[in-house]
C-alpha positions, 0 to 999 in steps of 0.5 A: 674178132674185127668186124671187118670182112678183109680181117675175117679169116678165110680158113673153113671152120672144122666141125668135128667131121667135116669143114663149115665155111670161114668167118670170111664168107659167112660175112658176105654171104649169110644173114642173120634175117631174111628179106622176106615180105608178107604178101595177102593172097585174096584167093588162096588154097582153100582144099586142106588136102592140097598140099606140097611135097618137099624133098630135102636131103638126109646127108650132110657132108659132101666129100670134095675133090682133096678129099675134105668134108663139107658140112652141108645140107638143105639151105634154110632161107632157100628152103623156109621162106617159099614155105612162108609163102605157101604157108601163107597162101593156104598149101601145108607141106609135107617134108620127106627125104628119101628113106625118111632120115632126119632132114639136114639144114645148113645149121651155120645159115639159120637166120636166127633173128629172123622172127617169122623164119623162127614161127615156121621152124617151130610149125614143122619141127616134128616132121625136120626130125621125123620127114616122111620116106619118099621111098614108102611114096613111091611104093604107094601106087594109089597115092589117094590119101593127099592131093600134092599139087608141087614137088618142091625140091630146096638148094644148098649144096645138100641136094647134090647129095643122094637125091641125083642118083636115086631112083625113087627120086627119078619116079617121082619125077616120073609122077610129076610130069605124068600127073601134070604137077608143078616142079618147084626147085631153087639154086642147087635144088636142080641137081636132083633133076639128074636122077630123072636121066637114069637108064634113058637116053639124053633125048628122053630127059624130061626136062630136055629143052627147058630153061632154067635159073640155078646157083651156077657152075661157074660160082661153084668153081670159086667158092673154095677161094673164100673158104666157103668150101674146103675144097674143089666140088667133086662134080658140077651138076650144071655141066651135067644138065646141059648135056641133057638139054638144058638152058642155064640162063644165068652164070651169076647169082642176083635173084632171078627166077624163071619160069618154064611150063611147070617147072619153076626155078630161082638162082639162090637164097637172094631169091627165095622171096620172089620164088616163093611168090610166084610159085604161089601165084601159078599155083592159084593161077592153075587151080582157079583155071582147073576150076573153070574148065 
């Protein structure tokens, strides 16, 4: 098969169930390494019990507007590289998805030659098999037994799937703003804010006048002409959080990430590196300034 990208096919790849991007968008868009750097964090977590919640998706395929599946999940440079950085820094995570089934990556966007990428996938492997259930979380009312300071809530186009209309996921959020916590989210990552509109009215949506940086609408709306979608979405979640009051900064993908009271947002996986950075340095930053006051 030519190198070449002009030469790859723009066909999506069949897996059996559902559809993988084509040859063609893989080349531009998938990496077989990260870029992410090591960064030293002089004052990092020292408290074991403070750790970070991460809420991935337990679905897969993605049924689109022509009635094709998309094989999706949780994009795992989004998703693993922040880890690297909290990992770094001293903030364990624990990975939950909302019934507690297995956690579901984008498989065919694993940087498999990436050697620290590889160190955090063999750290968690048990929990990716076996996350824990948010819904178990959620009924815990005491939740004493460990001090999350975040909610992290990674993209690909696995989080539009089962996390937007969950209640549980509406009551987490519920918690997290209530307990002063961060909401820590990239690229499609913030469809899963929809959840927290159910049964209240827009001008109660909690997130109502924030702005953010996410994988835009308008990207979604063309990805089907590379084939890295067998189809047009079913829905847009950009659309969505505008109505609810929220400021979508970017309407490309170049690596931003914004930073609105404690919710912190990036634009795709270009911009994992960054995200992962500062989302630790506010978390210090919070920590050390709790500690003084």
């Amino acid at each position: 098969m030519s190198l070449f990208s002009k030469d790859l096919s723009k066909e999506p790849v069949f897996d059996g169930l559902g559809y993988e991007p084509s040859f063609f968008s893989r080349k531009a868009m998938v990496t077989t390494k990260t870029d992410y750097s090591k960064k030293k964090y002089d004052e990092g977590n020292k408290d074991t019990r403070k750790k970070i919640l991460v809420l991935c998706t337990e679905e897969r395929y993605m049924t689109m507007k022509n009635g094709k599946k998309f094989s999706t999940g949780n994009h795992p440079v989004e998703t693993l590289v922040p880890i690297l950085h909290f990992d770094q820094a001293g903030f364990d995570v624990d990975f939950y998805t909302p019934t507690g089934g297995t956690v579901k990556f984008e498989m065919w966007a694993m940087p498999y030659e990436d050697e620290h990428i590889g160190k955090i996938l063999e750290k968690y492997n048990t929990q990716f098999s076996n996350p824990h259930s948010l819904q178990d979380f959620v009924a815990d009312t005491t939740k004493s037994y460990v001090d999350y300071v975040a909610v992290f809530i990674p993209g690909g186009h696995g989080a539009m799937l089962g996390l937007p209309e969950n209640n549980d996921v509406k009551e987490l959020i519920k918690w997290v703003i209530a307990e002063d916590k961060f909401m820590l989210t990239i690229c499609h990552g913030p469809a899963a804010l929809l959840s927290a509109a159910q049964g209240i009215g827009e001008n109660d949506f909690p997130y109502k006048g924030y702005k953010i940086n996410s994988f835009p609408d308008e990207m979604d709306l063309i990805l089907p002409q590379s084939g890295y979608q067998p189809g047009e979405m079913p829905w847009l979640y950009g659309e969505k959080l505008k109505q609810l009051g929220v400021e979508i900064l970017n309407k490309k993908i170049s690596g931003d990430c914004h930073v609105d009271r404690k919710l912190i947002t990036a634009d795709s996986p270009l911009a994992a590196d960054k995200f992962g950075k500062i989302c630790v340095e506010e978390l210090l930053a919070d920590e050390k300034y709790k500690a003084e006051n």
